[in-house]
Backbone as JSON, one array per atom type, in Angstrom:
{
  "sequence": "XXXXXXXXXXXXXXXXXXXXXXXXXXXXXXXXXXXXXXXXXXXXXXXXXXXXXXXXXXXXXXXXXXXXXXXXXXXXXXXXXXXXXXXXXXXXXXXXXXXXXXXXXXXXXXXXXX",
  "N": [[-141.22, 207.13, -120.27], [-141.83, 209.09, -118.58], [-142.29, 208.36, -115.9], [-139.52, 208.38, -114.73], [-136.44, 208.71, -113.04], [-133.8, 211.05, -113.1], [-129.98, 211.25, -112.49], [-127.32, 213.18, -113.08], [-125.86, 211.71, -115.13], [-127.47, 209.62, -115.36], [-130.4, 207.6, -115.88], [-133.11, 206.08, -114.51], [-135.16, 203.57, -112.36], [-135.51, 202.52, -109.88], [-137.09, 200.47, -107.72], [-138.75, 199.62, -105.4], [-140.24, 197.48, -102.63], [-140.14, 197.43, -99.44], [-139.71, 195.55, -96.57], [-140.4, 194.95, -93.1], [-140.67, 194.18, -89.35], [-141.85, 194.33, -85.58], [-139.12, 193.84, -83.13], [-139.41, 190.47, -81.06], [-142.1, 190.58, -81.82], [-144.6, 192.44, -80.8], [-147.57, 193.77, -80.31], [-147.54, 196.38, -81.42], [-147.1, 197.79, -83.55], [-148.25, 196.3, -86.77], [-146.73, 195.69, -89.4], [-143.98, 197.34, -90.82], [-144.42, 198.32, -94.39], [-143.02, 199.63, -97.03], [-143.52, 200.94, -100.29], [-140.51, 202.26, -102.08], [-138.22, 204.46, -104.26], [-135.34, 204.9, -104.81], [-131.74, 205.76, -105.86], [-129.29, 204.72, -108.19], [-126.84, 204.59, -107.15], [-127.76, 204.18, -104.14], [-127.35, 201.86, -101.72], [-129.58, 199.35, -100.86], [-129.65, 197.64, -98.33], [-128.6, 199.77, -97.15], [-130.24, 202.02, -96.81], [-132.23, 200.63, -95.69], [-131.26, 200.38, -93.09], [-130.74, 202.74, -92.05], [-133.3, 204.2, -92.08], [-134.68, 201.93, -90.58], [-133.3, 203.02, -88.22], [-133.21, 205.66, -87.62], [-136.53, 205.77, -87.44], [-136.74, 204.29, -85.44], [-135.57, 205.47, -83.36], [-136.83, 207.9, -83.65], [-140.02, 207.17, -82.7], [-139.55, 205.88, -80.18], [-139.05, 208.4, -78.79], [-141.33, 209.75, -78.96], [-142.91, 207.85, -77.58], [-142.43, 207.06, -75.13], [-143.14, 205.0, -73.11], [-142.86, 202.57, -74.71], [-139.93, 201.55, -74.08], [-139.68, 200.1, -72.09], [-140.64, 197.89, -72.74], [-138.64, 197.33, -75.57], [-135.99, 197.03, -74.68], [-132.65, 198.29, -74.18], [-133.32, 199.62, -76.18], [-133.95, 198.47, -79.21], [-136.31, 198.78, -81.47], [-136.73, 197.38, -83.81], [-136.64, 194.2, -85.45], [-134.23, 192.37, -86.33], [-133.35, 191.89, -89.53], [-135.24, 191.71, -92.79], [-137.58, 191.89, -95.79], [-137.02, 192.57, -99.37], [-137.76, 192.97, -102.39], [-137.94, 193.89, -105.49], [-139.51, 195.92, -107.73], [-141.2, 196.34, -110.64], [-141.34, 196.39, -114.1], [-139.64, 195.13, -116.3], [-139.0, 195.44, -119.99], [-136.84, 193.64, -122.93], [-137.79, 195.55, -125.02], [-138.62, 197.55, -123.75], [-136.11, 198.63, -123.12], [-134.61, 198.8, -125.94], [-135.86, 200.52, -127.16], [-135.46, 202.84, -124.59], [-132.64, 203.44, -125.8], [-132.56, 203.52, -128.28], [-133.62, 206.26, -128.45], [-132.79, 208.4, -126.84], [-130.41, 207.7, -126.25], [-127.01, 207.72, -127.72], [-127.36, 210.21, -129.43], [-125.37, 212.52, -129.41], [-123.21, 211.45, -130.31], [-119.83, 210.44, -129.77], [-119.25, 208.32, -131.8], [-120.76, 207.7, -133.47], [-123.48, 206.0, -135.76], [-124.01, 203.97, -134.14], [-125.95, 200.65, -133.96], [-128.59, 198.58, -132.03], [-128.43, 195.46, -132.45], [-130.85, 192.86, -133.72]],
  "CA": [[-140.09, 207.86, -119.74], [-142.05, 210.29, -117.71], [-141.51, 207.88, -114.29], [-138.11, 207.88, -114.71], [-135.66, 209.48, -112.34], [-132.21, 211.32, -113.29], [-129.36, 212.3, -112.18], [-126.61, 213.44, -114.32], [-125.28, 210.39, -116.11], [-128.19, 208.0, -115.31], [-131.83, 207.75, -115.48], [-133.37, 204.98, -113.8], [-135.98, 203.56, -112.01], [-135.41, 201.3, -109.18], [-138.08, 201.25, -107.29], [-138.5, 198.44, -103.98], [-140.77, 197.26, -101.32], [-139.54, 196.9, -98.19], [-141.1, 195.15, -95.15], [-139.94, 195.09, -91.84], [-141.67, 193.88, -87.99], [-140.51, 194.67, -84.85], [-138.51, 193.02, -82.57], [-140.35, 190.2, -80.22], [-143.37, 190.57, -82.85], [-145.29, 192.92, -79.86], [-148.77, 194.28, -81.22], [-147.04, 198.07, -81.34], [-146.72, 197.62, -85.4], [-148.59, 194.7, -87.33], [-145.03, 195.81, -89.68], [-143.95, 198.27, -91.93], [-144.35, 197.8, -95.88], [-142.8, 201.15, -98.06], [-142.78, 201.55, -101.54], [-139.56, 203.23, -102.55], [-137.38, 205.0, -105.05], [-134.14, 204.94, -104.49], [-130.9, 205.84, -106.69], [-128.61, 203.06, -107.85], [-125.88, 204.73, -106.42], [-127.71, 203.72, -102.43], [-127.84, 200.6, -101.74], [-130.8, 198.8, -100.2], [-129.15, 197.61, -97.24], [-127.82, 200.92, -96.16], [-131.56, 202.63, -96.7], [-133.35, 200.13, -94.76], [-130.03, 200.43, -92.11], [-131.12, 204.33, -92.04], [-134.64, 203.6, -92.24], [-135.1, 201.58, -89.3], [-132.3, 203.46, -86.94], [-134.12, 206.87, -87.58], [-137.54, 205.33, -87.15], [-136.76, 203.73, -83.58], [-135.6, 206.72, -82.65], [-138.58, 209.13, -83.61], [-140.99, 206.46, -82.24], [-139.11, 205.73, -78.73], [-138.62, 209.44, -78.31], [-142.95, 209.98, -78.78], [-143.57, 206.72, -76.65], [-141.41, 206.91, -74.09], [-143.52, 203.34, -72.67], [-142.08, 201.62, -75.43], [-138.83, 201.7, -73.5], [-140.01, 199.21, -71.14], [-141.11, 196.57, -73.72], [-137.59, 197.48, -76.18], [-134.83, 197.34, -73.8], [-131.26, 198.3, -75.36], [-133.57, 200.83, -78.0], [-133.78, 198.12, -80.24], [-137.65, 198.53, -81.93], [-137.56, 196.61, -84.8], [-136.32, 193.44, -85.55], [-132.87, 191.63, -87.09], [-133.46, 191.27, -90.8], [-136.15, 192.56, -93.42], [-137.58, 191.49, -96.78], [-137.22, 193.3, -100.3], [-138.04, 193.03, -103.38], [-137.87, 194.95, -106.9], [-141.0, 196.26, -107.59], [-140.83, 197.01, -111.44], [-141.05, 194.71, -115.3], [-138.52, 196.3, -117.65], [-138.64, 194.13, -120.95], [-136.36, 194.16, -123.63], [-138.52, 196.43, -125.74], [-138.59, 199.2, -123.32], [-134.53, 199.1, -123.27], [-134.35, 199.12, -126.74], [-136.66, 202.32, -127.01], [-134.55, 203.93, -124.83], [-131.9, 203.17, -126.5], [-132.82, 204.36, -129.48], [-134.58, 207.6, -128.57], [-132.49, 208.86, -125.78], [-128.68, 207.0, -126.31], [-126.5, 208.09, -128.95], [-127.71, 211.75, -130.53], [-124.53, 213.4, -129.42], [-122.51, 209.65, -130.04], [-118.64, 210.25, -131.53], [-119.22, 207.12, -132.7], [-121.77, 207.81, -135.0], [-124.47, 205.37, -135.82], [-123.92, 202.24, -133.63], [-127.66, 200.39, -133.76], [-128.99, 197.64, -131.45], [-128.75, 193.95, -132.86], [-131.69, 192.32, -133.67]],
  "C": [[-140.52, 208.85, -118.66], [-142.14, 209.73, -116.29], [-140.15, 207.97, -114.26], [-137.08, 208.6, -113.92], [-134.17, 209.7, -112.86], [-131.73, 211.72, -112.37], [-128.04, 212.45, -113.09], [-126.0, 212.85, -115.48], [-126.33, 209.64, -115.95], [-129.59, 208.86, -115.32], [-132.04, 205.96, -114.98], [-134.59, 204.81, -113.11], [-136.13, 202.4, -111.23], [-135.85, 201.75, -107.78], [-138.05, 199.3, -106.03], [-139.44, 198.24, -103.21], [-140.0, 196.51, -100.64], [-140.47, 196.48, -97.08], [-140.18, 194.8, -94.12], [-140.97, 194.86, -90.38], [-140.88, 194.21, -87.02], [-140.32, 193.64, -83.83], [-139.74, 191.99, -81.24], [-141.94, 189.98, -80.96], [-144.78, 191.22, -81.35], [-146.08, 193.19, -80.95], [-148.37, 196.0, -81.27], [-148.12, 198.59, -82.76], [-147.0, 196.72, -85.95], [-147.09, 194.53, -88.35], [-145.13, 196.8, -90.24], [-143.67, 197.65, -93.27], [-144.22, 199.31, -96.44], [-142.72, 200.05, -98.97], [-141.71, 202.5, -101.83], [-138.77, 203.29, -103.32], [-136.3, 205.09, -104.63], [-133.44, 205.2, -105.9], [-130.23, 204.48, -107.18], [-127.11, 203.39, -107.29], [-125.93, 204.1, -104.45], [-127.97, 202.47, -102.52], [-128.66, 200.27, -100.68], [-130.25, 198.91, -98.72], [-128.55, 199.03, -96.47], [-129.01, 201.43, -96.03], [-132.05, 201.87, -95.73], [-132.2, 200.58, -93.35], [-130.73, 202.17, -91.34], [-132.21, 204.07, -91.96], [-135.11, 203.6, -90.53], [-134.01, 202.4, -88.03], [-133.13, 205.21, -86.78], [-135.51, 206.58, -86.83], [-138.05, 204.81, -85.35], [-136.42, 204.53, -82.82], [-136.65, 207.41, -82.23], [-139.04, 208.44, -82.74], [-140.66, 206.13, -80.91], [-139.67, 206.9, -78.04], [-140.25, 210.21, -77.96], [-143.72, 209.06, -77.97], [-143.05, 206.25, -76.26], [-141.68, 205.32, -73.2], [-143.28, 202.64, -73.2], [-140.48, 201.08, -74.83], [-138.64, 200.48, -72.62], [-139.71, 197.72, -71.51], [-139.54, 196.16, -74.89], [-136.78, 197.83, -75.52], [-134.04, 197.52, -74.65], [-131.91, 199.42, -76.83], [-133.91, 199.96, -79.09], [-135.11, 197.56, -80.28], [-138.3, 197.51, -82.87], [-136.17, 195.15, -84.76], [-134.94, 192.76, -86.52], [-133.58, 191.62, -88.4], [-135.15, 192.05, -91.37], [-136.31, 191.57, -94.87], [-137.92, 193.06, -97.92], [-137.07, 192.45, -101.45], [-138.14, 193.75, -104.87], [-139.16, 194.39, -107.18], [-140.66, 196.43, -109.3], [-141.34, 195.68, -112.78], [-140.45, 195.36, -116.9], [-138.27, 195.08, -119.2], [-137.69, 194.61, -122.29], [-136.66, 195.0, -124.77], [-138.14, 197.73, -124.72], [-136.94, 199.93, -123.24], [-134.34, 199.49, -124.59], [-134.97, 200.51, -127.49], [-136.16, 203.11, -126.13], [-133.79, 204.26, -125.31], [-131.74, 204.14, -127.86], [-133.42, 205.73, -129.65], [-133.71, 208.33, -127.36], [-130.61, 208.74, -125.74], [-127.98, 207.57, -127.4], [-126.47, 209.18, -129.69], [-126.15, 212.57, -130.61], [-122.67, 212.7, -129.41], [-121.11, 210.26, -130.68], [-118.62, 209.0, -132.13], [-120.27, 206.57, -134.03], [-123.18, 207.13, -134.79], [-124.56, 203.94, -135.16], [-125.83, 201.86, -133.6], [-127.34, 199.03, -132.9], [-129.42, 196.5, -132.48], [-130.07, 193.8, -132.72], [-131.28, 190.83, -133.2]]
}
């Protein structure tokens, strides 16, 4: 439990690599590969969306000769790969479950099926 991220109703732990190249496949950037945490309230697609639109910014705005090579601003490339990074088995649900779910339950004693 001590990776685990909250926020007021949830804990969680959804965690991602992302990879990304840029546009044209120039030698700028062989690509980018994060590890990241995210909520499950954001969704992937909007992070990487944010991600790369921030990123081409900064990086234009420090190498103004990139400008030349990325006409239109646009650094990185259409499309991306991700993945869930993570191996949650039904043991570790049922330990939270049981140690974390229920203490303050009006429903009393509900238990997890075997």
């Amino acid at each position: 439990m001590e990776y685990y991220r909250k926020t007021s109703h949830t804990v969680f732990d959804c965690t991602y690599q992302i990879v990304w190249i840029t546009k044209y496949r120039y030698s700028v950037l062989v690509h980018v590969h994060i590890y990241v945490s995210i909520p499950p309230y954001l969704s992937v697609s909007k992070l990487v969306q944010y991600l790369k639109g921030k990123t081409s910014r900064k990086i234009q705005q420090e190498f103004p000769e990139l400008r030349k090579k990325y006409w239109g601003q646009h650094l990185w490339a259409t499309g991306y790969f991700v993945r869930t990074a993570g191996n949650v088995t039904d043991q570790i649900i049922k330990d939270y479950i049981d140690k974390h779910q229920g203490k303050d339950d009006k429903y009393g004693d509900f238990q997890v099926g075997k």
